[in-house]
mmCIF file of the N, C-alpha and C atoms, coordinates in Angstrom:
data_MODEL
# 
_entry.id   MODEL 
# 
loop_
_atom_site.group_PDB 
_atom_site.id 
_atom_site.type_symbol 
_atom_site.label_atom_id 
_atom_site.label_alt_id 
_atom_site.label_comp_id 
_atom_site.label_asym_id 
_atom_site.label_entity_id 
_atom_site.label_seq_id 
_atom_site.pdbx_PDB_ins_code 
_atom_site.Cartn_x 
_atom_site.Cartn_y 
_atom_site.Cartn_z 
_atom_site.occupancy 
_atom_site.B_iso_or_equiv 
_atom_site.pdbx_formal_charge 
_atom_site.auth_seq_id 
_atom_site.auth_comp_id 
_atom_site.auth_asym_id 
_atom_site.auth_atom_id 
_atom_site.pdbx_PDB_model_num 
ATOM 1   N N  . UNK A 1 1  ? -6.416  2.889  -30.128 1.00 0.00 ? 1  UNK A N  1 
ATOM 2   C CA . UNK A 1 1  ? -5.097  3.121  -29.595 1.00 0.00 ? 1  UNK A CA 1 
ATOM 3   C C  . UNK A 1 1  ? -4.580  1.941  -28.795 1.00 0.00 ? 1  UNK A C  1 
ATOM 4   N N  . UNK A 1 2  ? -5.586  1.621  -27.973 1.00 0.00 ? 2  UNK A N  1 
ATOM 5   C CA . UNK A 1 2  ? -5.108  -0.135 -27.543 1.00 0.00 ? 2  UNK A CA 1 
ATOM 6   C C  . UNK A 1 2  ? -4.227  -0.086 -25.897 1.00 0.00 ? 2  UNK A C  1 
ATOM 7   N N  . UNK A 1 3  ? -4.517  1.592  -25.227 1.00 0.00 ? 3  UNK A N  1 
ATOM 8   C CA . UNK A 1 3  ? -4.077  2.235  -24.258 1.00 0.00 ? 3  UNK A CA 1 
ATOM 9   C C  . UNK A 1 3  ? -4.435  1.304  -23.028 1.00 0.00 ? 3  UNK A C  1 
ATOM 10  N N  . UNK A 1 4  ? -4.148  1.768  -21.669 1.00 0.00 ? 4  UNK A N  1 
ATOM 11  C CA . UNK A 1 4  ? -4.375  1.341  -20.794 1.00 0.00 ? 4  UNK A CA 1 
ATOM 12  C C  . UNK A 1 4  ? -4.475  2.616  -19.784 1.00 0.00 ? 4  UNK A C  1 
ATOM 13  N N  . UNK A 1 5  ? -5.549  2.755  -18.940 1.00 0.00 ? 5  UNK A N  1 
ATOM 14  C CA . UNK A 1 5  ? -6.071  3.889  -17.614 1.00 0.00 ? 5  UNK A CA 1 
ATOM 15  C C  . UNK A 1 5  ? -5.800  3.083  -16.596 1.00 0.00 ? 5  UNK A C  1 
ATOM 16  N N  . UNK A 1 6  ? -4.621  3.716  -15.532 1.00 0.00 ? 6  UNK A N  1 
ATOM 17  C CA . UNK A 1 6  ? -5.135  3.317  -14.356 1.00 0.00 ? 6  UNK A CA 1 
ATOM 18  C C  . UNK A 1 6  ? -5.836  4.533  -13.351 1.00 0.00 ? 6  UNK A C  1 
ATOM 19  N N  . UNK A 1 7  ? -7.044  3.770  -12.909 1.00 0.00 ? 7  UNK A N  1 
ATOM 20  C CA . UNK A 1 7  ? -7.901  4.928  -12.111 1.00 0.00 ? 7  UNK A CA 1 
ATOM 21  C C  . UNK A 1 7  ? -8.047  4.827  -10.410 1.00 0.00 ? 7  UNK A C  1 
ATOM 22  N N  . UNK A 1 8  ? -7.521  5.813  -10.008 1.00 0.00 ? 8  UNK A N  1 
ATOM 23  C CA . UNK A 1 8  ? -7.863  5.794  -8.398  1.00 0.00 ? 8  UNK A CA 1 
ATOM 24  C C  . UNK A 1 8  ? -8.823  6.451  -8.028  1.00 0.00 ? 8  UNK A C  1 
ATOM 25  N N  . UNK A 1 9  ? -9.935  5.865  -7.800  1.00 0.00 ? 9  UNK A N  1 
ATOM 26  C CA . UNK A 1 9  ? -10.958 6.794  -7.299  1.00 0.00 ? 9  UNK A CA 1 
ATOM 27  C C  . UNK A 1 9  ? -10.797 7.483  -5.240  1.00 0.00 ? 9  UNK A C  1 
ATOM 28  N N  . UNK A 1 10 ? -10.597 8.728  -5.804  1.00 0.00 ? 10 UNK A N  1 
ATOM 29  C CA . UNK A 1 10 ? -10.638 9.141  -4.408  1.00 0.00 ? 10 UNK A CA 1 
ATOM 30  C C  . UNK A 1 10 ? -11.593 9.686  -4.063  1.00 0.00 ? 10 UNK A C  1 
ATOM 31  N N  . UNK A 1 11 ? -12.308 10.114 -2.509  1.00 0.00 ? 11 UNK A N  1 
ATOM 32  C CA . UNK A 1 11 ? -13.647 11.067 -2.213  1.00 0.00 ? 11 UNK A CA 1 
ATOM 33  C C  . UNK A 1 11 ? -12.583 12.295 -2.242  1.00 0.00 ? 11 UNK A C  1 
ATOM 34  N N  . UNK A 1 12 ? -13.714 13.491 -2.973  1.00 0.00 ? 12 UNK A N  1 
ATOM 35  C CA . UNK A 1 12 ? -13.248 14.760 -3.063  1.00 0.00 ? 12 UNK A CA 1 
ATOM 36  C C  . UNK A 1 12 ? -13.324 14.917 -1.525  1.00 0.00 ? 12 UNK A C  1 
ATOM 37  N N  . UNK A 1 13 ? -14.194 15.013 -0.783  1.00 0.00 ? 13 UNK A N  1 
ATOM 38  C CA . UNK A 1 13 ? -14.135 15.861 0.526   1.00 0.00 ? 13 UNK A CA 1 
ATOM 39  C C  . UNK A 1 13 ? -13.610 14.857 1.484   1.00 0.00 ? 13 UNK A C  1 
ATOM 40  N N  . UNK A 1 14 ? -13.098 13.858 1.748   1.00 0.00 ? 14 UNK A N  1 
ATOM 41  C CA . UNK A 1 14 ? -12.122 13.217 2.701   1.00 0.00 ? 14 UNK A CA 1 
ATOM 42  C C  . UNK A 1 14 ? -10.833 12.685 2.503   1.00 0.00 ? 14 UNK A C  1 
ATOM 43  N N  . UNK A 1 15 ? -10.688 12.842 0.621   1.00 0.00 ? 15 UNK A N  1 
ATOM 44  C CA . UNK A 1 15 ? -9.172  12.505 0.415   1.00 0.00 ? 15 UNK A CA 1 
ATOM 45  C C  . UNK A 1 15 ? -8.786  11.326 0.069   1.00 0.00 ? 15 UNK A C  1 
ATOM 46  N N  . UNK A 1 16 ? -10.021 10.320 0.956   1.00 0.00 ? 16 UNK A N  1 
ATOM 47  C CA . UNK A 1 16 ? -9.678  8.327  0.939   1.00 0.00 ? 16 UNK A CA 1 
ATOM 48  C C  . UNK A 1 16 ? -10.583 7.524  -0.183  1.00 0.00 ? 16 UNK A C  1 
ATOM 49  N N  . UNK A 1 17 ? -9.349  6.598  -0.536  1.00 0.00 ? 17 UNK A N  1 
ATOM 50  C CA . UNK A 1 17 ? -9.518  5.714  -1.183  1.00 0.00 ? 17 UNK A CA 1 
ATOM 51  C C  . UNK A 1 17 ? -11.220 5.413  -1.667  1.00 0.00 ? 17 UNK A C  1 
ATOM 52  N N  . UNK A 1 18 ? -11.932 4.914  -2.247  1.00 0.00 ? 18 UNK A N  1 
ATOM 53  C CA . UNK A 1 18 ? -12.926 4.870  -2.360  1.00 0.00 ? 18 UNK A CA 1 
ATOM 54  C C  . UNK A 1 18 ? -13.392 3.236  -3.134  1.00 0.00 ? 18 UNK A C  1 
ATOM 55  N N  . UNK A 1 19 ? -13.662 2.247  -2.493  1.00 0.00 ? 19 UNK A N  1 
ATOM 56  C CA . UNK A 1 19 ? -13.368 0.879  -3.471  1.00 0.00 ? 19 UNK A CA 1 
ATOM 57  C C  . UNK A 1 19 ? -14.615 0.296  -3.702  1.00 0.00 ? 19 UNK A C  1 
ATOM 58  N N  . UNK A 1 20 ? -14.396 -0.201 -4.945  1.00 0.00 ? 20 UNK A N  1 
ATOM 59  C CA . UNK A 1 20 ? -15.728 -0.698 -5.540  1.00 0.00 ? 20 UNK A CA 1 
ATOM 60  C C  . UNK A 1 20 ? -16.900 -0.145 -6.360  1.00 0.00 ? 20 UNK A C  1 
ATOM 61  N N  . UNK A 1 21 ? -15.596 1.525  -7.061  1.00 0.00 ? 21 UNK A N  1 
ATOM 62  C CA . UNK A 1 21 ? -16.575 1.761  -7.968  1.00 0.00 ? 21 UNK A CA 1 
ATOM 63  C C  . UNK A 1 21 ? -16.673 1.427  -8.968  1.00 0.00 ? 21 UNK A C  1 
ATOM 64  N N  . UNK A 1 22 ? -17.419 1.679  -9.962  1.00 0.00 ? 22 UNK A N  1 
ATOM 65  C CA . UNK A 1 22 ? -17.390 1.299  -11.595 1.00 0.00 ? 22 UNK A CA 1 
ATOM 66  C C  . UNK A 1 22 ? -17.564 2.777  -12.015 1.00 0.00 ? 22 UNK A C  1 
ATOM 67  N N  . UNK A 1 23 ? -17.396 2.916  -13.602 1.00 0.00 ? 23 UNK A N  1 
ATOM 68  C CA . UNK A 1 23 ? -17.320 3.478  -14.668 1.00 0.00 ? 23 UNK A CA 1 
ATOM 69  C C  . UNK A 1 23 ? -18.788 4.125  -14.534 1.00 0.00 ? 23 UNK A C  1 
ATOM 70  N N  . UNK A 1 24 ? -19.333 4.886  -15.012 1.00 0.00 ? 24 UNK A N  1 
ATOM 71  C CA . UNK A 1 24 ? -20.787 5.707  -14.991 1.00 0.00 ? 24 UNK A CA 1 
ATOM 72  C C  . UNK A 1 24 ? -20.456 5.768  -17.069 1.00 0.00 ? 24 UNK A C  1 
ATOM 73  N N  . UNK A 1 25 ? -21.963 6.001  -17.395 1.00 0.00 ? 25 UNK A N  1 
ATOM 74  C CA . UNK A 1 25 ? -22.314 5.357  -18.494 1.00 0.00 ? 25 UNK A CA 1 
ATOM 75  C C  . UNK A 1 25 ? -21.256 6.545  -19.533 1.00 0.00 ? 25 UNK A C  1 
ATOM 76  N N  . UNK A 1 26 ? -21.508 7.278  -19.152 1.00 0.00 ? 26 UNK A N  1 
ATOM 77  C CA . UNK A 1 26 ? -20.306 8.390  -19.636 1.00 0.00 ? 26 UNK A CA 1 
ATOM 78  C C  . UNK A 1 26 ? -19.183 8.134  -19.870 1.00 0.00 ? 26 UNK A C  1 
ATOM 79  N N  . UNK A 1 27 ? -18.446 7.624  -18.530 1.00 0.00 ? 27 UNK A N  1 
ATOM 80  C CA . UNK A 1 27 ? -17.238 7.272  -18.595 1.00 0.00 ? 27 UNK A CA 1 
ATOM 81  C C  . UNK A 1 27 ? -17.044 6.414  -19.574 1.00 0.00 ? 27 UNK A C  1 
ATOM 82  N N  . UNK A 1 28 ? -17.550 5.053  -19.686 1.00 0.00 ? 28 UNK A N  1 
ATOM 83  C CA . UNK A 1 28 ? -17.612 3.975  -20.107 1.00 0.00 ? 28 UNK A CA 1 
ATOM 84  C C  . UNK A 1 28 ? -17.648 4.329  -21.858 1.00 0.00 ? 28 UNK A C  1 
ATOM 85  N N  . UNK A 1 29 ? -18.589 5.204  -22.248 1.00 0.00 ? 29 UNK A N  1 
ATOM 86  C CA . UNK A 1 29 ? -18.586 5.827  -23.883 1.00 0.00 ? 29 UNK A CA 1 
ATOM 87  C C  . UNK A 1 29 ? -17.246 6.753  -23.665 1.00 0.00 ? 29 UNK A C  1 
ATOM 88  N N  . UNK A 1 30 ? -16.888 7.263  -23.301 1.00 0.00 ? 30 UNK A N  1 
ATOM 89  C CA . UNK A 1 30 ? -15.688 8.231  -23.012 1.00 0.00 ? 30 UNK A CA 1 
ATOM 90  C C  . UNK A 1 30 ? -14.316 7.096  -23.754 1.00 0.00 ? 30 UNK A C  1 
ATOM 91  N N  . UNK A 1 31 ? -14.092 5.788  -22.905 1.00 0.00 ? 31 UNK A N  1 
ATOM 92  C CA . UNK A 1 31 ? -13.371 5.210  -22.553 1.00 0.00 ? 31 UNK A CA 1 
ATOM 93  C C  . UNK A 1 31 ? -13.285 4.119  -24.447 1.00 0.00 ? 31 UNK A C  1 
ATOM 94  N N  . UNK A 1 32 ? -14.429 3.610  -24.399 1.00 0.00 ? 32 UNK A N  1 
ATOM 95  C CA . UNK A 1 32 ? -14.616 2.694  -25.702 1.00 0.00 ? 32 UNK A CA 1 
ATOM 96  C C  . UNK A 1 32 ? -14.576 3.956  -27.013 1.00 0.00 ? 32 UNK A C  1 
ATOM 97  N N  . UNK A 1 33 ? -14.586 5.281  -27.164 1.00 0.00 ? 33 UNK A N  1 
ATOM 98  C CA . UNK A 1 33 ? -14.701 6.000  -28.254 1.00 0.00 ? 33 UNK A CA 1 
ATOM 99  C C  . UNK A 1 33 ? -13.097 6.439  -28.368 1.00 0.00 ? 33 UNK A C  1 
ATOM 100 N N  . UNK A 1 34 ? -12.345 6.440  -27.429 1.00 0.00 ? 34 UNK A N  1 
ATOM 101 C CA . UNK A 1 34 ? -10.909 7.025  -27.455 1.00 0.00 ? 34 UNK A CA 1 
ATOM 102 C C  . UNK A 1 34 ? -10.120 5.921  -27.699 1.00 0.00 ? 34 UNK A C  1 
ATOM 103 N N  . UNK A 1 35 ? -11.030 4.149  -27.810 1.00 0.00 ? 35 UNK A N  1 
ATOM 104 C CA . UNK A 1 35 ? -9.790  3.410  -28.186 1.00 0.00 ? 35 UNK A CA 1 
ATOM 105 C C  . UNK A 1 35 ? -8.874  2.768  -27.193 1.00 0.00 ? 35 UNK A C  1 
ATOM 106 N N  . UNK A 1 36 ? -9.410  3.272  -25.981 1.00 0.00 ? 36 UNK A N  1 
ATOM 107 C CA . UNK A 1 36 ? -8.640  2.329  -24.802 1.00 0.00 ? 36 UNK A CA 1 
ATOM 108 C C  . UNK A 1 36 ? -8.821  1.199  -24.417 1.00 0.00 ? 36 UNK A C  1 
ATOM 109 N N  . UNK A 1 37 ? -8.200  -0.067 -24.434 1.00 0.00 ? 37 UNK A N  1 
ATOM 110 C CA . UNK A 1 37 ? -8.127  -1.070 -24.120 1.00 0.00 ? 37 UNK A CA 1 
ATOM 111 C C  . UNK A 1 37 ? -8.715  -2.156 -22.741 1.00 0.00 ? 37 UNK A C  1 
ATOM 112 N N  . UNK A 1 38 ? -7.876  -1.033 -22.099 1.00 0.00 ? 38 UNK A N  1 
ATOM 113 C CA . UNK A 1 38 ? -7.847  -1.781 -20.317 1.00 0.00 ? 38 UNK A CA 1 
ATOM 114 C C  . UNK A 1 38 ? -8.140  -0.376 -19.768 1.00 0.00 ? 38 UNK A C  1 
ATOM 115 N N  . UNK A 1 39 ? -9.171  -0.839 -18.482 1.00 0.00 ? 39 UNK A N  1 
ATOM 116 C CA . UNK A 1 39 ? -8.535  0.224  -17.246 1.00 0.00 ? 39 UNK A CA 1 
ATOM 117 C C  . UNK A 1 39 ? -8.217  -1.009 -15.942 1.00 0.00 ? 39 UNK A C  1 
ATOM 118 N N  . UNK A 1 40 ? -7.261  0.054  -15.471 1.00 0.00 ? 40 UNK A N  1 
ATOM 119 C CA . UNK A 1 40 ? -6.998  -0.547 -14.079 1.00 0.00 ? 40 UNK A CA 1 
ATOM 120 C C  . UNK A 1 40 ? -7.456  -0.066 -13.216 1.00 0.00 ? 40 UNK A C  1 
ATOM 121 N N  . UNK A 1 41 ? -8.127  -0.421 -11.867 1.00 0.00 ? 41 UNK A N  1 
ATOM 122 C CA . UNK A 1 41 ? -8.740  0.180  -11.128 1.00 0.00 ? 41 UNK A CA 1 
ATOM 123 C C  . UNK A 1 41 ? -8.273  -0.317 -9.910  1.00 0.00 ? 41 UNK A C  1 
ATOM 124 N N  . UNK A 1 42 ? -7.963  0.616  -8.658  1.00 0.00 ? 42 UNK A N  1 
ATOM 125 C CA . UNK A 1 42 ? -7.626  0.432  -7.825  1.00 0.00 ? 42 UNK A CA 1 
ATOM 126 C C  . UNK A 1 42 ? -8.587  0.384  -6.734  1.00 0.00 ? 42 UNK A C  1 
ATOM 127 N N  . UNK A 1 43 ? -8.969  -1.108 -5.919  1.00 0.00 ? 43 UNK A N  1 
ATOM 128 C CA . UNK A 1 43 ? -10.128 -0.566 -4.775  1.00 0.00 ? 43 UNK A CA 1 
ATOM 129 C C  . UNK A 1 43 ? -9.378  -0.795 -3.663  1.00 0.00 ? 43 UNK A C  1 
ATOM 130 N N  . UNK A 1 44 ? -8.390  -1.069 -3.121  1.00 0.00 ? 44 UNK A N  1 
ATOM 131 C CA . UNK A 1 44 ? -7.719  -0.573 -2.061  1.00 0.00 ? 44 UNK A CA 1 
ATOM 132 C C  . UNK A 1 44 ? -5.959  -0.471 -2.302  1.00 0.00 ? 44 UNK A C  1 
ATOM 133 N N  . UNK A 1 45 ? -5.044  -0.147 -1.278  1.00 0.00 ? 45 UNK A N  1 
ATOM 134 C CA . UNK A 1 45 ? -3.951  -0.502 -0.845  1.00 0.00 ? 45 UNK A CA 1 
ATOM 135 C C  . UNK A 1 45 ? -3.448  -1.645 -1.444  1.00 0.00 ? 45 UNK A C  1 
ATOM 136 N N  . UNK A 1 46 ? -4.186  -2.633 -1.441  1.00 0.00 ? 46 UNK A N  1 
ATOM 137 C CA . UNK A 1 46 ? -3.268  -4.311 -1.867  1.00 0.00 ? 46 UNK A CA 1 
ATOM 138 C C  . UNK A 1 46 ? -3.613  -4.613 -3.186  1.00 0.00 ? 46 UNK A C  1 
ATOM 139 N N  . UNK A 1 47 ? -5.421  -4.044 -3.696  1.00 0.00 ? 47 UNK A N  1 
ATOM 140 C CA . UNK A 1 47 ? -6.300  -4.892 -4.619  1.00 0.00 ? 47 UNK A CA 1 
ATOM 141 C C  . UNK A 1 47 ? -6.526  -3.830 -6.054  1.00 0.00 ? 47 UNK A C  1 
ATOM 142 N N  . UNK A 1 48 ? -6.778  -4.106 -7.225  1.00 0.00 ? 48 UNK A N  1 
ATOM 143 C CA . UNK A 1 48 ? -7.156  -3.961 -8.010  1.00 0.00 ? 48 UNK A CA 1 
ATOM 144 C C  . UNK A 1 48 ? -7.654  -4.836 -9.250  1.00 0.00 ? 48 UNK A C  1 
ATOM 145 N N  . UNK A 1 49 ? -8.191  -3.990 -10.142 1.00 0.00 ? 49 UNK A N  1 
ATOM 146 C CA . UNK A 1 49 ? -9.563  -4.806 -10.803 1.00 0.00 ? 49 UNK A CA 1 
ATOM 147 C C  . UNK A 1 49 ? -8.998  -4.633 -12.441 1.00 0.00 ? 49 UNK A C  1 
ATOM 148 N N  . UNK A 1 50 ? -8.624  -5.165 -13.362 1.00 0.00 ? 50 UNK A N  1 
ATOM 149 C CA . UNK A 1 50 ? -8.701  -4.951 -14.748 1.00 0.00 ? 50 UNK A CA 1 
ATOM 150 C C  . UNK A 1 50 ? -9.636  -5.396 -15.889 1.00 0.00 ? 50 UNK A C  1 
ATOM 151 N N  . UNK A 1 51 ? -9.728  -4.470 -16.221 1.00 0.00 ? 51 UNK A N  1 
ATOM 152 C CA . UNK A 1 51 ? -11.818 -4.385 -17.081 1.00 0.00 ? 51 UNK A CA 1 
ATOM 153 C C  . UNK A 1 51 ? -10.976 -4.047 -18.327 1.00 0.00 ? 51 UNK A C  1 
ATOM 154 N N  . UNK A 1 52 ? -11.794 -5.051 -19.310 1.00 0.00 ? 52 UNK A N  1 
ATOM 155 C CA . UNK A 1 52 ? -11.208 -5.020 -20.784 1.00 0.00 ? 52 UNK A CA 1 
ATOM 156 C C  . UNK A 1 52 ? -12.693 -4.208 -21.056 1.00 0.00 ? 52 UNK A C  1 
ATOM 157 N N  . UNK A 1 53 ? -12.191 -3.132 -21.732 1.00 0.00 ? 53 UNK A N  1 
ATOM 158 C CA . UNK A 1 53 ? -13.466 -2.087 -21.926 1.00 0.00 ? 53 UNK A CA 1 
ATOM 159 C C  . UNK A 1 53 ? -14.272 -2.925 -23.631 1.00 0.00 ? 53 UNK A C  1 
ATOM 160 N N  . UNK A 1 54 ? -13.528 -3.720 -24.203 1.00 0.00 ? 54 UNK A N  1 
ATOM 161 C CA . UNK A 1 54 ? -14.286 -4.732 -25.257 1.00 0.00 ? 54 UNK A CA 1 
ATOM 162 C C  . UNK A 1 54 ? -15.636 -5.579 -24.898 1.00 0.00 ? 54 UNK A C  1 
ATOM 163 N N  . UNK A 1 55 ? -15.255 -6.023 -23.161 1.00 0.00 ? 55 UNK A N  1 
ATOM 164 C CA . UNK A 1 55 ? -16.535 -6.528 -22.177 1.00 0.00 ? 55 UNK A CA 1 
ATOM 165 C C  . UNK A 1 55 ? -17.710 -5.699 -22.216 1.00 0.00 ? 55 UNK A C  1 
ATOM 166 N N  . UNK A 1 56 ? -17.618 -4.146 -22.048 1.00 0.00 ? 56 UNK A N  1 
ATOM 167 C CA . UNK A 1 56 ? -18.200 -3.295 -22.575 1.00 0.00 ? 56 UNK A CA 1 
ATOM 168 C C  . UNK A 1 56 ? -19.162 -3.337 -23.281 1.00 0.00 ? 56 UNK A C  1 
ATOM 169 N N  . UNK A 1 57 ? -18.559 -3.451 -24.732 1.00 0.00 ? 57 UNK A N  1 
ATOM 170 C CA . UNK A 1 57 ? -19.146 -3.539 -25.833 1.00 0.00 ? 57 UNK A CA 1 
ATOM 171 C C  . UNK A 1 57 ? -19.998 -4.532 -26.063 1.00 0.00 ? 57 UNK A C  1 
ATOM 172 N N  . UNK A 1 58 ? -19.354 -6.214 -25.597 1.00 0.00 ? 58 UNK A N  1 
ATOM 173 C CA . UNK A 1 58 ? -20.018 -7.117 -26.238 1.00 0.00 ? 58 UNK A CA 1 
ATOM 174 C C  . UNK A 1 58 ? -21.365 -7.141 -24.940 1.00 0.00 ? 58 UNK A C  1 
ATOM 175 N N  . UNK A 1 59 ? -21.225 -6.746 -23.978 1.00 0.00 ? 59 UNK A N  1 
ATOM 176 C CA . UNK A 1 59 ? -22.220 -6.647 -23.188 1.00 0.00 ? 59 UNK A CA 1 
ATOM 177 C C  . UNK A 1 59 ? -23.131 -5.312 -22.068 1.00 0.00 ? 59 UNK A C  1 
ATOM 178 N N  . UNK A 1 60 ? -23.448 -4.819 -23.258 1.00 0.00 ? 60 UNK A N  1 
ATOM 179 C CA . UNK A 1 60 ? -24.129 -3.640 -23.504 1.00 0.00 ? 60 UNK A CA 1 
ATOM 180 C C  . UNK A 1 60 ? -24.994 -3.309 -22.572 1.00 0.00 ? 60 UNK A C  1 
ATOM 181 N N  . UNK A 1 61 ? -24.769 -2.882 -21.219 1.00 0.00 ? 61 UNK A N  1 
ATOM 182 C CA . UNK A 1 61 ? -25.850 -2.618 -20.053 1.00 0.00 ? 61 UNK A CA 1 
ATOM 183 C C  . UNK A 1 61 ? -26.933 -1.282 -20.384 1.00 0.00 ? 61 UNK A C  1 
ATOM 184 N N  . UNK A 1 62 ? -26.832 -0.483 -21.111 1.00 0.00 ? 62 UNK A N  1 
ATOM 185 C CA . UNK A 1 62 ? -27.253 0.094  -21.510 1.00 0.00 ? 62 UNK A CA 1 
ATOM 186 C C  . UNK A 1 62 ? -28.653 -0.702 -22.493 1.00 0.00 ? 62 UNK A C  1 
ATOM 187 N N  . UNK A 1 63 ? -28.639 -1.896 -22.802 1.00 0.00 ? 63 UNK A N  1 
ATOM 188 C CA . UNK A 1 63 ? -29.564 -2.242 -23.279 1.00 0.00 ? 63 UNK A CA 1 
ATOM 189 C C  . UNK A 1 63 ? -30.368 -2.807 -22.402 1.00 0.00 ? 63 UNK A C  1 
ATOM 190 N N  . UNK A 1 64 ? -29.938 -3.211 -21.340 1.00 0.00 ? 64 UNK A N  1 
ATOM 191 C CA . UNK A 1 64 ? -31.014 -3.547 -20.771 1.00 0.00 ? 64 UNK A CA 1 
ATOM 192 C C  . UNK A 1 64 ? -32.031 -2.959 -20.093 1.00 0.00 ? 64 UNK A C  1 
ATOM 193 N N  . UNK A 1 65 ? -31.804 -1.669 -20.317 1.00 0.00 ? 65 UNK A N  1 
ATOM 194 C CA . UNK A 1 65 ? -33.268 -0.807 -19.971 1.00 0.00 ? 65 UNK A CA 1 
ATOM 195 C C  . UNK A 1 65 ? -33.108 -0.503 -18.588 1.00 0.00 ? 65 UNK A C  1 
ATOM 196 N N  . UNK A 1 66 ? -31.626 -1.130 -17.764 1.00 0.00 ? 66 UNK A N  1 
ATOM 197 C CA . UNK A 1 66 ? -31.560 -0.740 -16.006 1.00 0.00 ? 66 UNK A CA 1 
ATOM 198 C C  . UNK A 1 66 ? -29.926 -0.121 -16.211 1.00 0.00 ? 66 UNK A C  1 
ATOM 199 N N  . UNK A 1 67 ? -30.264 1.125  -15.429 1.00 0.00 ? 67 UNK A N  1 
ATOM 200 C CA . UNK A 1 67 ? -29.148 2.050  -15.468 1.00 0.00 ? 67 UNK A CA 1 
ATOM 201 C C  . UNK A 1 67 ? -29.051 2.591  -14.132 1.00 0.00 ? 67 UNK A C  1 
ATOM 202 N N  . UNK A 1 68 ? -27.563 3.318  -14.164 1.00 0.00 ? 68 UNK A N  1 
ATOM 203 C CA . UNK A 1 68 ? -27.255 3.561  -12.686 1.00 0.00 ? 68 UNK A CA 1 
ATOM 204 C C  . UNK A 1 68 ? -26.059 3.213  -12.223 1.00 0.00 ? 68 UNK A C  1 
ATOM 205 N N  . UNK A 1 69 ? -25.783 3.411  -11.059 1.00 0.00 ? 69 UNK A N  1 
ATOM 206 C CA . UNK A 1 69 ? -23.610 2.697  -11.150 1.00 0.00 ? 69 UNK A CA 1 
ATOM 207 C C  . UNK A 1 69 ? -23.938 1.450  -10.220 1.00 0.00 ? 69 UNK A C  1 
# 
């Protein structure tokens, strides 16, 4: 589809901003199987991060045998 996500990660139980997360291995297959392009990610007020989910692919953390966010 060639889409674009922008994602705000918030904490469920305080409401705030939350910066400097990444994708969990789920997400990440979630994200490359539906065809989306970009996400945008917001880690504060001023800053955000754009991840070509193709980076993904060509560099497969999942292979390296160390997992985890």
């Amino acid at each position: 589809l060639g889409s674009t996500v922008y994602m705000v990660c918030i904490d469920a139980k305080t409401h705030e901003l939350v910066s400097g997360t990444s994708s969990c291995m789920m997400c990440k297959k979630l994200a490359i199987n539906a065809g989306i392009a970009r996400l945008v990610v917001r880690d504060d007020a001023e800053n955000f991060r754009v991840i070509n989910v193709s980076d993904w692919i060509e560099d497969d953390d999942s292979l390296s045998g160390k997992f985890g966010y």
